[in-house]
N, C-alpha and C positions, 0 to 999 in steps of 0.2 A: 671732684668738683672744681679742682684748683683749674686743673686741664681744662673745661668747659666752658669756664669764665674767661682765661684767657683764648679759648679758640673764639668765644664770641666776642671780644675786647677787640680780637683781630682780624674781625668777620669772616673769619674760617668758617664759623656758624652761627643761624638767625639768633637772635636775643631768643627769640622766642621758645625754639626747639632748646637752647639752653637752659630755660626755664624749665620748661617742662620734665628736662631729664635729670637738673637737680631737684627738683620735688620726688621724683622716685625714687633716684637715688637716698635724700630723704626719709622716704618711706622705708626702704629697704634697711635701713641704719635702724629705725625703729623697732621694724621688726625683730632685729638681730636684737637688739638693746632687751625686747619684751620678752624673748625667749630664751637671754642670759637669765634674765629677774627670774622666770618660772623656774627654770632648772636651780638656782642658787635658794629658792623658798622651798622646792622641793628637798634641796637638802639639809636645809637648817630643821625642818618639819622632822625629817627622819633622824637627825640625830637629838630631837626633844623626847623622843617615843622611848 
């Protein structure tokens, strides 16, 4: 993201497309973040049993 802000600080690229592709990026982080938690509750689960 760092990259992005500055390629558009130095209009290497639109505000706009940089917008757009920190939001996915974003997204993508979330993702990753939601599918650590699953895996980590899954094993806290198995070792209550």
């Amino acid at each position: 993201m760092t990259k992005l802000y500055r390629e558009a600080r130095n209009g290497k690229l639109k505000i706009e497309d940089a917008s757009r592709l920190t939001h996915i990026l974003m997204l993508i982080g979330k993702t990753f973040e939601a599918t650590d938690l699953e895996e980590r509750l899954a094993q806290l689960e198995g070792l209550a049993q």
